[in-house]
N, C-alpha and C positions, 0 to 999 in steps of 0.2 A: 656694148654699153653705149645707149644715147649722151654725150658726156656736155652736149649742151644742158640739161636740167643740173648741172652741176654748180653747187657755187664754193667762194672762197674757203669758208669755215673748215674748221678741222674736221668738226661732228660728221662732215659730208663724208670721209673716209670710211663709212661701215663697208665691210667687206672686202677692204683692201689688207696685205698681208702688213701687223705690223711686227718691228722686232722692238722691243723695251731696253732701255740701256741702265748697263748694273754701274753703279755707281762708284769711280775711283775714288771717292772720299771719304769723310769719316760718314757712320749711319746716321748723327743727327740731321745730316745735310741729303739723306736721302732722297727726299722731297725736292731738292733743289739744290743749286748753287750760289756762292757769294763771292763777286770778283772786287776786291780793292784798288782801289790806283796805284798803290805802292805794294801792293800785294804779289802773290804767285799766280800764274796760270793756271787754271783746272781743267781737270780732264775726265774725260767719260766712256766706256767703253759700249762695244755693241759687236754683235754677231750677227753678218750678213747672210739670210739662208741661201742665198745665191749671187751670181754675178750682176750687177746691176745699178741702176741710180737709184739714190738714197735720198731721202728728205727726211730735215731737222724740224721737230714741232717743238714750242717750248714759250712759256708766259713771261715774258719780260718788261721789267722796272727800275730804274732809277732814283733814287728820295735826291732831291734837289734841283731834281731835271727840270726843264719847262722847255718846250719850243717856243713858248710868246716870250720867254727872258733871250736878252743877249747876254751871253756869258755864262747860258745854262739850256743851251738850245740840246743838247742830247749827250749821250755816252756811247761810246763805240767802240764793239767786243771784234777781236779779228778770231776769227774762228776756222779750224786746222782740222785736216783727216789726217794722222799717221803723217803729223810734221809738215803734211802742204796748206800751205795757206789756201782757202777754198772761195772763201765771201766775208764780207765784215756785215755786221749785226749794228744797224741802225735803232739806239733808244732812248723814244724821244718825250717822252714821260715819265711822271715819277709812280702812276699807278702803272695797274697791271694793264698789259696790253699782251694778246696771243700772236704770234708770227710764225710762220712757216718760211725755211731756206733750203735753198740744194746745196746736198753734199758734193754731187759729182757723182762720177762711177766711181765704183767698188767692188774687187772681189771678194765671191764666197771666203767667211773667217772670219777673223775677229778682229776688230780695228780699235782705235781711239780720238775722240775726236777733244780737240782740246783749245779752250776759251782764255783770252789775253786781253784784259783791259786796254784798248787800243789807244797811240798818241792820234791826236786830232781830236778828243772828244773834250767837250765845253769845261772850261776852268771851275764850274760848279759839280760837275760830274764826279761824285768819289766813291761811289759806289754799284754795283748792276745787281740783281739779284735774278736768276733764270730759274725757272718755276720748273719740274714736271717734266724738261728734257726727254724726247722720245724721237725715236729713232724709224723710220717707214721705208718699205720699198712698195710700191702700189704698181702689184699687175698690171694694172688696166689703165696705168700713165708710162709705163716704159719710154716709148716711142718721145713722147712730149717732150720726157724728162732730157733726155737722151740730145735732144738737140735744143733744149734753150740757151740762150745766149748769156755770157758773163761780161755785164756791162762793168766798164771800170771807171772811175770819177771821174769827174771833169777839173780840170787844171787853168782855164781860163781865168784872165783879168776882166774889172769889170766892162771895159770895152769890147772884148771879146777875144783879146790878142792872149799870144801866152803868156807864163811865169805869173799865172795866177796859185793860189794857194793847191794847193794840191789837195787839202781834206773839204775844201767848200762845199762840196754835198755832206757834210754832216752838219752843217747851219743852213744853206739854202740848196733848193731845186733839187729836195733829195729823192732818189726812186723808193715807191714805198710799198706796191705791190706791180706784181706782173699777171698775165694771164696769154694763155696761146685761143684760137679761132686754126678749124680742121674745114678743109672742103675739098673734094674730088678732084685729084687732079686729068688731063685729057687721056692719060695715056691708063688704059684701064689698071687697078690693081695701084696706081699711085694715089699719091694726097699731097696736097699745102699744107702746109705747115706756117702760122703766121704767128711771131708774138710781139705781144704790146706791152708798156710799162706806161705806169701814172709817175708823176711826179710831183712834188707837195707843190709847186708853182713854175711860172718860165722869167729869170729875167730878163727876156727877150721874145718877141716875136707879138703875136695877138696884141692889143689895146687888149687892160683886164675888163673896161666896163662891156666892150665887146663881147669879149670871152664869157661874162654870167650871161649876157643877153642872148646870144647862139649856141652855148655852150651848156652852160647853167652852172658853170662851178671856177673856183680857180688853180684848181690843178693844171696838169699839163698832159695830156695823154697823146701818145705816138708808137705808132705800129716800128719795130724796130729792125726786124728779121723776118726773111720769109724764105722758106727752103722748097721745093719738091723731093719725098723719097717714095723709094720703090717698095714692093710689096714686102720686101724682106726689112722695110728701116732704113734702108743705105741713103746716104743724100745723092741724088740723081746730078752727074756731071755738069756745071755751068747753068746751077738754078736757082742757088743762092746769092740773095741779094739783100739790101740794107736801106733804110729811109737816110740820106747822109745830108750835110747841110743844101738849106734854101730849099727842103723836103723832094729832092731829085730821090730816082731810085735809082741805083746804082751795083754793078754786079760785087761779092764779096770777096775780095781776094786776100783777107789778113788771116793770120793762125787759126788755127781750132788746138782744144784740149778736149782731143777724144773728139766727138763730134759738138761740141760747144761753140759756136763761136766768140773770139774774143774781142769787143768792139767798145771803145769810148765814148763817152758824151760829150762832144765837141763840136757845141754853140750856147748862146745862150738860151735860145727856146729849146734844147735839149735834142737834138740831132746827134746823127751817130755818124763817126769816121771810123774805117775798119783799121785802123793804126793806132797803135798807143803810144804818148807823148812819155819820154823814160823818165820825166818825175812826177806818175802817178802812183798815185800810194793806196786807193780804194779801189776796192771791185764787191760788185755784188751779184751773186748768182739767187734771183730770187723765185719761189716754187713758182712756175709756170703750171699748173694743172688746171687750175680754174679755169673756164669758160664763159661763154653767155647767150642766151635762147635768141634764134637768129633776129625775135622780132623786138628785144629791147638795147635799149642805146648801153655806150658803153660804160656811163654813168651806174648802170647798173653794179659792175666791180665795185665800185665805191661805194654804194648802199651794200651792199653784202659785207665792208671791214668801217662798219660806220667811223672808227678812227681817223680813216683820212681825212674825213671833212673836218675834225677839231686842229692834224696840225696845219692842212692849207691855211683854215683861220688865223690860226696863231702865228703863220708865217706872216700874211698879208699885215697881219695888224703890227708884228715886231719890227717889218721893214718901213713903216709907215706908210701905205698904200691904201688904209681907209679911212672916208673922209673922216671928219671929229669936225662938229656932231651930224650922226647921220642924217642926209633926207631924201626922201623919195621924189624931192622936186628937182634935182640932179643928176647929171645921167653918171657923176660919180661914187666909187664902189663906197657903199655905207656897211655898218658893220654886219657880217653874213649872218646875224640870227635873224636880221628883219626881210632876210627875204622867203619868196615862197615857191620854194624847189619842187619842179615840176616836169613830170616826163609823158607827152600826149602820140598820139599815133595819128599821120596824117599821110594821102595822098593827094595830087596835083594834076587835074587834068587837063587836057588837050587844047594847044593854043586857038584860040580865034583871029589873032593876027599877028602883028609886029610888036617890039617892045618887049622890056624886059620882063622873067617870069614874076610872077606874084609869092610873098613869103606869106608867113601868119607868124604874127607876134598874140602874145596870150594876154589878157585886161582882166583884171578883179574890180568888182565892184565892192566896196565897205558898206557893213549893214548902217551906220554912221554919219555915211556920206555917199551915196549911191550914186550920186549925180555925177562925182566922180570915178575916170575909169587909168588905172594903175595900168600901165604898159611896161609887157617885157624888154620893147625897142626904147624904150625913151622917146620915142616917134623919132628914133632914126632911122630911114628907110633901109639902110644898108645892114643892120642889125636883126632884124626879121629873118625867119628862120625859112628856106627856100628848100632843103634837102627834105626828101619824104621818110619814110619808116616811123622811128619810136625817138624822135628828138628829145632835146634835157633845155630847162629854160631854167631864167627865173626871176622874179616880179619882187621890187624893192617897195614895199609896204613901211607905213608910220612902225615904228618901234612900241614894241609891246601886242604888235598884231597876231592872234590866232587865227585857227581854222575857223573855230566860232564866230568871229567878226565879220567872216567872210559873206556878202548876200550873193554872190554871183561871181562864174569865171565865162570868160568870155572867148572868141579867136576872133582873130581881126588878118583880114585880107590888106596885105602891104606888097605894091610891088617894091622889087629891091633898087634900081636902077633908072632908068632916062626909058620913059614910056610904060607902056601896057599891053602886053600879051593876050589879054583876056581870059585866061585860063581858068579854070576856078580852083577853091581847096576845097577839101572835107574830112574834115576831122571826125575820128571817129573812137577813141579812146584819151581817157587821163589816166596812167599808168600807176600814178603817185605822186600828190600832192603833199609834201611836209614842210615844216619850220624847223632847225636846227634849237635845239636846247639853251640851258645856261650854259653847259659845257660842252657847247658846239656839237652836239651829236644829234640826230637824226631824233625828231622826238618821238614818241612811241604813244600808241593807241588813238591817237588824232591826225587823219589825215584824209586826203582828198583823190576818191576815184571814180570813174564814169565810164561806162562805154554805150554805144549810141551813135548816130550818124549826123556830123550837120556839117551843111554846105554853104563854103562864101565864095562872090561872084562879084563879078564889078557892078552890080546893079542893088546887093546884098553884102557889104564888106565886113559886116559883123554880126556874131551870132552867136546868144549863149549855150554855152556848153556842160554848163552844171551852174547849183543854185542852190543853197540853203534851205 
C-alpha cells in the first residue's frame, strides 16, 4: 500500500480489518457513553482477531467545554485496556469532535477497555459523552503502530524549570494529532521510521508573528522519534533517536513499552527528553497512521482534522496573544480569521555570487485597493520563506476579507540576510488558498489554487501568480 495518499480521517480505513465493541452497558447507551465527574467508569469490551496494535476510533464531546474559556478549556477521560492505563483523551469542545488513540498491543481475545473522567480537567467540565466507540487493528499499519511513541505531559513552570503543574497540557500546548513519514533505509530490506506531533501552540521558542509568516499557522509541529527497523519490524541496534531540547538530535536511551517509546515534553517550545519527571500524571499515545504526499508541507495534517486550526485559535486568543483590534498594518498576530492560509510550491536556483540566499514572501492585492500589496513577511526580510518544496504561509488582510475581494496574489523575491546571492525563485503552484470560518474552521467551497511557472530574479523581484 502507497500509504502516503493516505490522510487522517477515519473514513480512510476501508479495507483495514475492524473489530466492533459490544457494549458493557445498558442498551439505551448502545450508541455511546456518558462519563459524569462524580460518576462511575465505563467500560467496553472487544475481541482481538489476533495479536497486535489496536486503535480507539470514537466522537467526542463535552457541553460546557470551551478551549477559548479559562476554566472550561477541556475534559479529560484517562483511558485503560484490562486495568493499564494506556493514554488520556483530550476534549476540548462541547460539540462533536472524531478522534482516534492507540491502545497498545494486545493479545488475541477478549479485552476491556474502560473510561474514567479524569482529575485535571477544567472546573466547567461535568460531563464527556463518547459517541460510536470502535475498536480497529489495521493490517497495513502494524509496523507504524507498533513503534509510536507515548508522549507523557509536560510538568514545567512557566520559566521552564520544574514543579510546574503537571495536567498543563490539558489547558495549554496540548498534542492534538500525531502522524509518522516511512523512507528507505541504507541497509537494503530496512526503513525509518519518523513520527511527528502538532501541538495546539509553543509557549516558547519561535516569535508567533514569525511563525504565521514562515509557518502559516500557530501550532507547533516537531518530528519527535525516529527509529530504523529491519525487514522483520525489529528496531535495528543504536538507531533510535529523539528531537530533545535546543532541537539537538540525540540517541534514545529511556524505556519502551513493548516497542513504544516512552518520552516527555520537556520545554517550552515542546521538545522531548527520553526521562520522565515522577510527577507526571499525562501521557498520550496518539494514532500515528496518517501520513502525507512527499510533495506537501506538513500543514497538510492539519487541513485533513480541520479542528486543529479552531483550538490553536482559541488558545491564542484565551492567552491573550492577539492583537484587539486586529490590523494588517502590524506585523502583530490579529485575529486568525483575517488571515489568508496559503500553501505554494517553489524552487531556488543557482547562486550568481555572494550573499545571502533569496526567500519569497507571498503579496495579495485587494480588488478595493490594489495599489496596495499585503505581505506574508511584514517586509521583514528574515521572515521570508527561503526552504523550497510545498511551504505554508500566511497574509493578514482587513477583517471581513474573502476570496472574492481578492484581485491578485503575488511572490516577491526577498533575500533573508546581509547581501545577495543572486539566485533566483519560481514558483510554480498554490496548493490551497483558504480563510478560516466564524468558527475557525477551514472555510469550504471558496478558496485559492494555481499551478503554472513564474520566475523572480534580482532584476524581476515580483511577479503574479494568480488573479481574479
Amino acid at each position: 500500500m502507497d500509504t502516503r495518499l493516505r490522510h487522517l480521517t477515519l473514513g480512510l480505513a476501508a479495507g483495514l480489518a475492524a473489530v466492533p465493541l459490544v457494549s458493557a452497558v445498558p442498551a439505551n447507551a448502545a450508541s455511546g457513553l456518558v462519563l459524569e465527574r462524580s460518576g462511575p467508569a465505563r467500560s467496553v469490551s472487544f475481541t482481538a482477531a489476533r495479536d497486535g496494535e489496536a486503535l480507539l476510533g470514537l466522537t467526542v464531546a463535552a457541553p460546557g467545554v470551551s478551549w477559548a474559556r479559562k476554566g472550561a478549556e477541556a475534559a479529560l477521560v484517562a483511558v485503560s485496556v484490562d486495568g493499564r492505563h494506556v493514554t488520556d483523551l483530550l476534549v476540548p469542545a462541547a460539540g462533536p469532535t472524531p478522534r482516534t488513540l492507540g491502545l497498545g498491543g494486545v493479545r488475541h481475545g477478549r479485552h476491556k477497555v474502560t473510561f474514567r473522567f479524569a482529575k485535571g480537567s477544567a472546573p466547567a467540565a461535568r460531563r464527556v459523552l463518547l459517541s460510536k466507540p470502535k475498536v480497529r487493528q489495521p493490517k497495513d499499519d502494524q509496523l507504524v503502530l507498533r513503534h509510536a511513541p507515548v508522549v507523557v505531559g509536560r510538568t514545567l513552570n512557566a520559566t521552564g524549570g520544574p514543579g510546574g503543574d503537571p495536567y498543563q497540557n490539558a489547558y495549554t500546548d496540548a498534542p492534538l494529532i500525531a502522524w509518522h513519514e516511512t523512507r528507505p533505509a541504507a541497509t537494503p530490506g530496512h526503513k525509518i521510521l519518523e513520527y511527528s506531533v502538532i501541538w495546539s501552540n509553543e509557549d516558547g521558542g519561535t516569535d508567533t508573528p514569525a511563525l504565521m509568516a514562515r509557518w502559516g499557522r500557530t501550532t507547533d509541529i516537531e518530528w519527535v522519534y525516529r527509529v530504523e527497523v529491519d525487514a522483520a519490524g525489529n528496531r535495528v541496534a543504536d538507531t533510535a533517536v529523539y528531537q530533545a531540547p535546543e532541537h539537538q538530535t540525540l540517541k534514545f536511551t529511556g524505556r519502551y513499552e513493548g516497542d513504544h517509546p516512552v518520552m516527555q515534553t520537556c520545554t517550552l517550545n515542546n521538545n522531548m527528553c527520553d526521562t520522565v519527571t515522577p510527577d507526571a500524571e499525562l501521557r498520550f499515545l496518539l494514532d500515528t497512521t496518517s501520513t502525507r504526499p512527499d510533495d506537501r508541507a506538513r500543514e497538510y495534517l492539519m487541513d485533513q482534522t480541520p479542528w486543529t486550526y479552531r483550538i490553536t485559535a482559541q488558545e491564542m486568543d484565551r492567552e491573550g496573544k492577539i492583537e484587539n483590534p486586529s490590523s494588517p498594518d502590524t506585523p502583530a498576530v490579529g485575529d486568525l480569521r483575517t488571515y489568508l492560509y496559503l500553501e505554494f510550491s517553489k524552487t531556488t536556483g543557482a547562486p550568481t555570487g555572494t550573499g545571502s540566499a533569496p526567500g519569497v514572501s507571498i503579496g495579495v492585492r485587494l480588488k478595493k485597493d490594489p495599489a496596495r500589496l499585503y505581505r506574508s513577511d511584514h517586509s521583514v526580510p528574515s521572515w521570508s520563506i527561503s526552504r523550497d518544496g510545498s511551504p505554508a504561509t500566511t497574509i493578514e488582510l482587513p477583517a471581513g476579507t474573502t476570496v472574492a475581494d481578492i484581485a491578485s496574489v503575488e511572490a516577491v523575491r526577498q533575500p533573508t540576510g546581509a547581501g545577495d546571492n543572486g539566485a533566483s525563485a519560481t514558483v510554480t503552484a498554490i496548493r490551497r488558498g483558504f480563510f478560516l470560518d466564524r468558527d475557525y474552521l477551514p472555510q469550504s467551497g471558496s478558496s485559492i489554487t494555481w499551478t503554472g511557472s513564474v520566475t523572480v530574479s534580482p532584476s524581476t523581484p515580483t511577479a503574479q501568480i494568480w488573479h481574479s
